[in-house]
C-alpha positions in Angstrom: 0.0 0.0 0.0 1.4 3.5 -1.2 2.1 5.8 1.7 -0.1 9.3 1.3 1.5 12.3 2.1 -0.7 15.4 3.8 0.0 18.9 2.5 2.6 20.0 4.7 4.7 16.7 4.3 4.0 17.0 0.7 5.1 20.4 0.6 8.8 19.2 2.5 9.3 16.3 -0.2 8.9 19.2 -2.8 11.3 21.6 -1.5 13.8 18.8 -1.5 13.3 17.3 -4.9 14.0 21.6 -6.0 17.0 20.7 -4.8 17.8 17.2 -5.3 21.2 17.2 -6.1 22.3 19.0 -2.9 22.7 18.1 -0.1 19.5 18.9 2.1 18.6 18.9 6.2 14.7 18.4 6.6 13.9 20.1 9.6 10.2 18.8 11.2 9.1 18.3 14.6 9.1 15.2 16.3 5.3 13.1 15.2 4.9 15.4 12.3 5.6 12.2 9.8 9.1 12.4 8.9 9.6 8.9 8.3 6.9 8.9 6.0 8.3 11.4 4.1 11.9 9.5 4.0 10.1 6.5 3.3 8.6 7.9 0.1 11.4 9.7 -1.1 13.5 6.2 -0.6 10.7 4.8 -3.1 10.6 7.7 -5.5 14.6 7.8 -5.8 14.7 3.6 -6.3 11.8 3.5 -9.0 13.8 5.7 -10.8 17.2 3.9 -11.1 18.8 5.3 -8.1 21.1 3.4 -5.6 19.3 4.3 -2.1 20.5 3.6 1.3 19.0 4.5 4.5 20.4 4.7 8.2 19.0 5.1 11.9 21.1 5.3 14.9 18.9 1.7 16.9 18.3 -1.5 15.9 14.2 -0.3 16.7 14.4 2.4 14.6 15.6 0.8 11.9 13.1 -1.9 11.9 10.0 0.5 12.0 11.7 1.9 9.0 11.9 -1.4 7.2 8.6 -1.7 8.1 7.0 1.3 6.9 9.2 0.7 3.5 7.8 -2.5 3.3 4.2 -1.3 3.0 5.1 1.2 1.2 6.3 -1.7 -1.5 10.1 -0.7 -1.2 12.8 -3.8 -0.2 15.3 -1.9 1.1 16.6 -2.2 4.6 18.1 0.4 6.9 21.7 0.2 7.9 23.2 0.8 10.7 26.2 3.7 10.0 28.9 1.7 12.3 28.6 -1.8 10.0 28.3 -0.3 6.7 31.7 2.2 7.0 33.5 -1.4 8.0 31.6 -3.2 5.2 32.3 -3.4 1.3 29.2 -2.0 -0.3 28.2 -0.1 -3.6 28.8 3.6 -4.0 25.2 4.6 -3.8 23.5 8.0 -5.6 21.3 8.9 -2.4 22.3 8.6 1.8 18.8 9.4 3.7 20.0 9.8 7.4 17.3 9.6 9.6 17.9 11.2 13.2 20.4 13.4 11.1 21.4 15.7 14.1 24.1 13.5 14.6 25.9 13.8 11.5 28.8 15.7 12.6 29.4 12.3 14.9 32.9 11.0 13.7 30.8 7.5 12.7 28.6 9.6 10.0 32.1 11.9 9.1 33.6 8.4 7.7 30.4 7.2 6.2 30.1 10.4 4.1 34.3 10.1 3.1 33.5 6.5 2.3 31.0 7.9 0.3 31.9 11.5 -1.3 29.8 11.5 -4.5 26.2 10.2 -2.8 24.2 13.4 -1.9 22.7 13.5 1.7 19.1 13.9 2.2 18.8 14.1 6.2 16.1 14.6 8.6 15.7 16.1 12.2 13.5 17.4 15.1 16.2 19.3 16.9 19.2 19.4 14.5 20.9 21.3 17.5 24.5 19.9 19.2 25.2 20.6 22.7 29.0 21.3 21.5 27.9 23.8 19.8 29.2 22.7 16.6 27.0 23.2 13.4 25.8 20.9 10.4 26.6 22.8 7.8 30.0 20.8 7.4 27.2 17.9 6.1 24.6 19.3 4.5 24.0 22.2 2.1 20.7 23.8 2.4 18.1 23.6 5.4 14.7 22.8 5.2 11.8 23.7 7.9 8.7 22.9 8.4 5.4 23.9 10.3 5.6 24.9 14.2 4.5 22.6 16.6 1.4 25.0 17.2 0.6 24.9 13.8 0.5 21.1 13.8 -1.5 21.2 16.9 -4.0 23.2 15.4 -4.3 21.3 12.2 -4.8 18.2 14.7 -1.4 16.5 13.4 -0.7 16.6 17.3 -2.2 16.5 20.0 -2.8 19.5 22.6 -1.3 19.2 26.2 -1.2 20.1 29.3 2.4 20.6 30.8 3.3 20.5 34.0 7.0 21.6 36.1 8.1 22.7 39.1 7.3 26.3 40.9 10.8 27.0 40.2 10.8 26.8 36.3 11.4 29.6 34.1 9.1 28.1 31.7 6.6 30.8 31.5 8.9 33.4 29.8 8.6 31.5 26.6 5.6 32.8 25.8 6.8 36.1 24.7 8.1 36.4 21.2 11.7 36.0 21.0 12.0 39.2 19.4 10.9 40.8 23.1 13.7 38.2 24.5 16.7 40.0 22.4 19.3 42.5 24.0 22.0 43.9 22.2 21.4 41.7 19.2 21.4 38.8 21.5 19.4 35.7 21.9 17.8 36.1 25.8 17.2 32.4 25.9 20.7 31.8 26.2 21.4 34.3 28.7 18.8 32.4 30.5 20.4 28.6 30.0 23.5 30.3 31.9 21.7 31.5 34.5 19.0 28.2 35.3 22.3 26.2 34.7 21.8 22.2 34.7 21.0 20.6 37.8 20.1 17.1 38.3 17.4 17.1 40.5 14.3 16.0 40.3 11.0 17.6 41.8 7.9 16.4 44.0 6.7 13.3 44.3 6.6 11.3 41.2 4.0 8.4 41.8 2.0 10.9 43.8 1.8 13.8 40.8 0.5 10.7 38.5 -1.9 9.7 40.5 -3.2 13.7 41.0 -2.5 14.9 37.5 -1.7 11.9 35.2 -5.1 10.8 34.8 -4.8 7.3 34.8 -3.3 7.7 30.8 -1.0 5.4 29.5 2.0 6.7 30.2 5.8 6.6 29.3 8.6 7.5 32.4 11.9 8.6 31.7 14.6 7.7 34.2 18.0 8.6 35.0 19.5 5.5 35.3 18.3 1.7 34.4 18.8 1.5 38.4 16.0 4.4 39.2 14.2 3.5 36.1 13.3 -0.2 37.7 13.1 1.6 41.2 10.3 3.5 39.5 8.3 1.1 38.1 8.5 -1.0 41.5 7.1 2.3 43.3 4.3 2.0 40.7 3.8 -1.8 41.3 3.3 -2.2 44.9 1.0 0.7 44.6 -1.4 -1.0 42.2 -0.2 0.4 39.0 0.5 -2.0 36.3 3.8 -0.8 35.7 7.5 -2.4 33.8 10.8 -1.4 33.2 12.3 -2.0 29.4 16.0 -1.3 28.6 18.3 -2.1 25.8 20.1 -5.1 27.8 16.7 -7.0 27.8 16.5 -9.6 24.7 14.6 -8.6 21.7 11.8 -10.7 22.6 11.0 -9.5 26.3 11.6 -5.9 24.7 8.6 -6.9 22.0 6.6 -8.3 24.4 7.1 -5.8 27.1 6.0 -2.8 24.2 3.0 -5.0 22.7 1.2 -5.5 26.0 1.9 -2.0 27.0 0.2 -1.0 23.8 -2.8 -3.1 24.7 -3.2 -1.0 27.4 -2.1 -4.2 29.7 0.5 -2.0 31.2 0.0 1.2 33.0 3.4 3.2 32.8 6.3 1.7 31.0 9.9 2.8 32.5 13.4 3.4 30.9 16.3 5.4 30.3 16.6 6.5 26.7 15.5 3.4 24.5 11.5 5.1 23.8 13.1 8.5 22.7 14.8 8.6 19.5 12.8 7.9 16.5 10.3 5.7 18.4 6.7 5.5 17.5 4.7 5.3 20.3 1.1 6.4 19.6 -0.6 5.0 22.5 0.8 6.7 25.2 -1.2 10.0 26.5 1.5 10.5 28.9 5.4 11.2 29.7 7.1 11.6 33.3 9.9 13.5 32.5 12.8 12.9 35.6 16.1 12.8 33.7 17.7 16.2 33.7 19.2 16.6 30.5 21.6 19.6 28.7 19.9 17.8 25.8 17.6 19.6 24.0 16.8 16.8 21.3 16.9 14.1 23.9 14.2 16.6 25.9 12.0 17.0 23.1 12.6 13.4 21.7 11.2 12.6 25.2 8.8 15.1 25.5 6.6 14.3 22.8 6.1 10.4 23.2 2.7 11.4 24.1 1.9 14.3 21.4 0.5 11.5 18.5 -2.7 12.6 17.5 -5.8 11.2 18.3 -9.6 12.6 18.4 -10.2 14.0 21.8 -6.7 13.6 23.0 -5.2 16.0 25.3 -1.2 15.2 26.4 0.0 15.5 29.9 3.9 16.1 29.9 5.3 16.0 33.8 8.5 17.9 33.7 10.1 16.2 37.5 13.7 17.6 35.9 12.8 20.7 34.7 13.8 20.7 31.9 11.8 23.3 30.4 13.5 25.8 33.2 16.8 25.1 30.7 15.2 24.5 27.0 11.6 26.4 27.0 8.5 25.3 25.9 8.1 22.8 23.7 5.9 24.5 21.2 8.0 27.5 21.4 9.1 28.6 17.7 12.9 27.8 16.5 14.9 29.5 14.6 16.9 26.6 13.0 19.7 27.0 11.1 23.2 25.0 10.2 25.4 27.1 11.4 26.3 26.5 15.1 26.0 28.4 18.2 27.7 29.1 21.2 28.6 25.9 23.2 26.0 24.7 25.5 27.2 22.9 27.8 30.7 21.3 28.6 30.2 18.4 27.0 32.2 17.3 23.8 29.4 15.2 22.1 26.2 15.7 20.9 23.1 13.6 23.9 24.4 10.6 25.7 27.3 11.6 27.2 29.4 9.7 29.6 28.4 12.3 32.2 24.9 11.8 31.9 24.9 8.0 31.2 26.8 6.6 34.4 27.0 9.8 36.9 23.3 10.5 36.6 21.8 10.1 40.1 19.8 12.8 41.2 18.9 14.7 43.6 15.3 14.4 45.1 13.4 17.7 46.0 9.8 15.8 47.0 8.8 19.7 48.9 8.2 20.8 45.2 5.6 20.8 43.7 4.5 20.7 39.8 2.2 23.0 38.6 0.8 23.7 35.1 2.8 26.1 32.7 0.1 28.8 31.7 0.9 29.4 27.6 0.2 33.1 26.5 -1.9 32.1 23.1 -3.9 35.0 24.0 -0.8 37.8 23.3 -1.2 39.4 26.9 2.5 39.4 27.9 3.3 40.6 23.7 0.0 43.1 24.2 1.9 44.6 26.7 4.9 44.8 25.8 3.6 46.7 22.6 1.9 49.1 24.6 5.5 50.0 26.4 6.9 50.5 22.9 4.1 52.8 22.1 4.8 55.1 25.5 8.5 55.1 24.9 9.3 56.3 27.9 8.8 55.5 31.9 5.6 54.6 31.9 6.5 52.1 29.4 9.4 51.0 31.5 7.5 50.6 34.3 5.2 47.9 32.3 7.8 46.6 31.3 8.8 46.0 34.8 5.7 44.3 36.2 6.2 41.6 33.2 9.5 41.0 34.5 8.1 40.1 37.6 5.3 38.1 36.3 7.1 36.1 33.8 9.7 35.6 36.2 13.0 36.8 33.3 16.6 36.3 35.4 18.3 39.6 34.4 21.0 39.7 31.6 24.2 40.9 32.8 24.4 44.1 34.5 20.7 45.5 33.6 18.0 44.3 34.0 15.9 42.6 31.3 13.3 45.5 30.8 16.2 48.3 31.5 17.4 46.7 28.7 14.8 46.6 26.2 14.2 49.9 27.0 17.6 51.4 25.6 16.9 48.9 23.2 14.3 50.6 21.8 15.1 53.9 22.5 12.6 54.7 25.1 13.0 58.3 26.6 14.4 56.8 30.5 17.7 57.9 32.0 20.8 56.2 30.9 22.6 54.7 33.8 26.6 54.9 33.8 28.5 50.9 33.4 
């Protein structure tokens, strides 16, 4: 059966083929379909003569991909990146990388020198390193598509509910990251350096399900396979159908574990990192976040294991690590591009570092509690801040003040956040001395 694009993937696959002998990053939030669209551009290179091959960074990964090719009357197989630069294979025309964040990895760097005439089509949620370090060394041209917000209210994901502790800075995301720029630079990462990373995790986790998870199917992400099994015995001996799932397991228990969980046979399924990256996982209505992570494409990876799409459907996201104090909101808009940035964080690799894979206990702060992050659809906080621009001067300042409060925005070097946006924007207010 031929897979059927909507509009917006259709529109992607488009842009690419424009530029189909370049090498092109396809940029599209996690659940928006991307697989689909790799799966159908892997069918529309073959059926015209074109040497194809595909790679994910898991062995699950890659078998939903064969999958989906399968049905989609395609019978290639996905490769994994580590046992095709050791093998003797072809020179193909076309790489399609899913995952493709981690092409700068030095495992992807050989596969592309093994390979220097076959143009790169990959494809990304959160094509964002923690080192800082761009993709435009791999890929030529960048390629985005919709918001979050916009696939939410075209009902390609589901709505949600998030929930984090008092002491997140979540809330400021709501105003437009133009309002969050001083001195031509981005306030969000003013704000990373000041929230810093912390691995804690907040309240009580069994005891914020029980209030505030509904009873959905729900996915837990743990710090450790140790606290990820301590977990789901919490759940157990309090009556909640709950199992822990890692990548040690054999294939078989993992199936089985996943199938019955899917039935709705288990309550909350428990791990570490294998239900993140490129997993489907339509049935669960819920995520327990408690693994602090510098991360931010194994936060959102995480994050939106609930966010499939279904009639009805709202998400409940429970941020124990707050994580959006570091990242934002996860329907907050990007603005992707190849270049990199400033380094995030001291690590030298992209997600799973050392640091976070074996020195990841954290701290417990139960005297926390998680509230729900109140999103700004309405404009008030941008409403406002307009209405300062208009005044231009101290009354404007002085509005610009109480949002400060409000929203809770850390102050950016020696000013102050609205001090700041007011010389910004040259409103008529005394200029202090540095």
């Amino acid at each position: 059966m031929a897979i059927k694009l909507r509009e917006d993937q259709m529109m992607l696959v488009e842009r690419v083929l424009k530029n189909i002998r370049e090498d092109n990053l396809v940029v599209s939030p996690s659940g928006s379909g991307k697989s689909y669209i790799l799966a159908y551009l892997e069918k529309l290179l073959t059926e015209q003569g074109y040497l194809v091959y595909v790679y994910a960074p898991t062995i699950e990964v890659r078998e939903q991909l064969d999958e989906l090719m399968k049905e989609n009357g395609s019978n290639n197989k996905t490769k994994g990146v580590v046992e095709d630069v050791n093998g003797d294979n072809d020179a193909p025309d076309y790489l399609l990388i899913d995952e493709a964040h981690h092409s700068e990895a030095e495992t992807y760097q050989l596969l592309f020198e093994k390979y220097p005439n076959a143009v790169k089509i990959g494809f990304s949620a959160t094509p964002e390193r923690l080192d800082g370090k761009g993709l435009d060394n791999s890929y030529q041209n960048i390629i985005i598509g919709k918001t979050v917000r916009e696939l939410i209210d075209n009902h390609i994901l589901s709505d949600y509910k998030y929930y984090a502790p008092s002491v997140s800075n979540g809330i400021q995301y709501s105003i437009k990251q133009k309002y969050l720029k001083v001195n031509g630079e981005t306030f969000f990462k003013a704000i990373r350096k000041e929230s810093g990373y912390q691995k804690k995790i907040y309240a009580d986790v069994l005891k914020t399900w029980i209030e505030k998870g509904e009873n959905k199917q729900t996915i837990l992400f743990a710090p450790s396979i140790a606290m990820s099994k301590a977990f789901a015995k919490e759940f157990s001996q309090n009556g909640i159908v709950a199992e822990h799932i890692d990548g040690l397991m054999k294939k078989a228990e993992r199936k089985a574990t996943l199938e019955a969980f899917r039935r709705g046979e288990i309550k909350v399924i428990c791990n570490v990192d294998l239900i993140s990256e490129g997993f489907d996982m339509s049935d669960a209505d819920c995520v327990i976040l408690t693994r602090p992570t510098e991360s931010l494409a194994m936060f959102m990876q995480q994050a939106f294991r609930a966010m499939r799409y279904r009639e009805g459907k709202t998400a409940i996201i429970l941020d124990h690590a707050n994580n959006i104090g570091l990242h934002g909101e996860i329907d907050q808009v990007f603005e992707w591009k190849l270049e990199g940035k400033e380094n995030r964080g001291d690590n030298q690799c992209y997600e799973r570092t050392v640091w976070e894979r074996f020195n990841s206990n954290a701290v417990f702060e139960k005297n926390v509690e998680l509230k729900e992050v109140v999103k700004d659809y309405n404009g008030l906080y941008n409403k406002k801040i307009e209405e300062a621009i208009k005044l231009g001067n101290i009354d404007g300042l002085k509005i610009l003040l109480e949002i400060e409060k409000e929203a809770r925005i850390v102050s950016v070097g020696k000013y102050s956040w609205a001090y700041s946006f007011a010389l910004e924007y040259g409103f008529d207010v005394p200029v202090l001395e540095k």
